[in-house]
Structures are given as C-alpha cells and as structure tokens.
N, C-alpha and C positions, 0 to 999 in steps of 0.2 A: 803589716805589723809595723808599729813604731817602738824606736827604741830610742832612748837621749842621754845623752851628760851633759855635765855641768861643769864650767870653769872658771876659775879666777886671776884675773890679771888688775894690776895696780898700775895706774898711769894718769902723770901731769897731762892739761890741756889748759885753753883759753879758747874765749869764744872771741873773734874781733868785734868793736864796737857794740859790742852786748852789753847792756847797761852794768848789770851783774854777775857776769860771768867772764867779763873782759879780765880780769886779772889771772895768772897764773896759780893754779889749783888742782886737784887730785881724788880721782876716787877709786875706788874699789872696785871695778866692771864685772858682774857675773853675765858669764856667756853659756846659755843654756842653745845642745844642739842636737836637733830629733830628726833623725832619718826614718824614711820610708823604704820597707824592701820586704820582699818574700823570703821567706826560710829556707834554706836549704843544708843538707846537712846538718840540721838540728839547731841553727839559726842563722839570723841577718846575717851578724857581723861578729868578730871580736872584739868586745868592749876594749881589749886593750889595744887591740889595733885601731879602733874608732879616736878612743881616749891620745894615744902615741899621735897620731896625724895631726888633731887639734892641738893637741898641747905644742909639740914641735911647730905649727905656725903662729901661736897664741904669744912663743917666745921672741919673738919681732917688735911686739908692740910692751911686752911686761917692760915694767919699771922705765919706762922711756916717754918721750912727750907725745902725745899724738900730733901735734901741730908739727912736727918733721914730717909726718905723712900725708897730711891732706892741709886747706884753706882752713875750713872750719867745722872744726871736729866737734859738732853734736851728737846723740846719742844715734840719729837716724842713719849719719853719714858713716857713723865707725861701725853700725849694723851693715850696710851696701857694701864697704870694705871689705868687711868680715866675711860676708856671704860672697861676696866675690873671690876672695881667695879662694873659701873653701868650695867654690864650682870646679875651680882647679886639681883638688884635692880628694872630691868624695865621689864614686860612680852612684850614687843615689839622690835620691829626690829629699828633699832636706829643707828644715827651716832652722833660722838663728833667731834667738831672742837674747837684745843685750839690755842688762839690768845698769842703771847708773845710779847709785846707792838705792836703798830703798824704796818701792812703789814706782818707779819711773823706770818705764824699758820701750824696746820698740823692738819690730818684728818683720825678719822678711823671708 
C-alpha cells in the first residue's frame, strides 16, 4: 500500500555560475512524499504522524536560503537532501518528489 502527502516550503537559492540562475531568487518547493508499507491495524501509518515528522524537518529549510546548506542547490540536490534526511526519519521504503514552481521536479 502507498500512501503520500504533500508540502510546501518557500526558499531563496542561487545557482553559482549558472548563467540564469546565478542571482539570488526564490520559489515555492512542493514536496510530495509516498511511502510504502503494509497495513496493520487498519493502516500504514498516521497521516498525522507521517505529515508532523515531515513538516517538523521541512522547518529547517522554510523561509531560509538553501545555499547555507549545500554548494549548489538545484532541484536534484535539495531532492538527495531531502530524501536523505527523511532516511533518518521514516521506517519505510519511500520516495520524494520535489516540485520547483510549476512542471519541473525531480525524484528519488
């Protein structure tokens, strides 16, 4: 069984020497996250507990630069971030997909 949410954090970045993206700028990140598990007791997980665990590390990076956390924060890198935390954080098999405004995301 899969189950997912969906969250939104707001965060400045810059790409270095990226012809157009080199300047300091901001988007909207939807972070969609689907775990895998078996049912028990009438299911996976608690949404609210799924939802509490992400949201509480999703607050690290809201409103803040991503370029304090990594070299260069493309959408690829802040997805391996992200999915690397949440190895930390989830006993399930799981994927991130991060949205950087409209039609453009990546997925691990």
């Amino acid at each position: 069984m899969k189950l997912g949410t969906t969250h939104y954090i707001d965060c400045a970045h810059y790409l270095p020497e990226h012809p157009k993206c080199g300047q300091l700028h901001g988007h909207t990140y939807k972070i969609e996250v689907v775990i895998e598990g078996e049912i028990k007791n009438g299911m996976v997980i608690d949404f609210g507990d799924m939802k509490r665990t992400i949201e509480d590390m999703l607050q690290d990076y809201d409103h803040k630069s991503l370029n304090d956390f990594m070299d260069y924060p493309s959408v690829e890198n802040i997805c391996e971030l992200l999915h690397s935390r949440l190895q930390e954080l989830l006993s399930f098999a799981f994927t991130v997909r991060v949205w950087e405004g409209e039609g453009k995301w990546a997925e691990l």
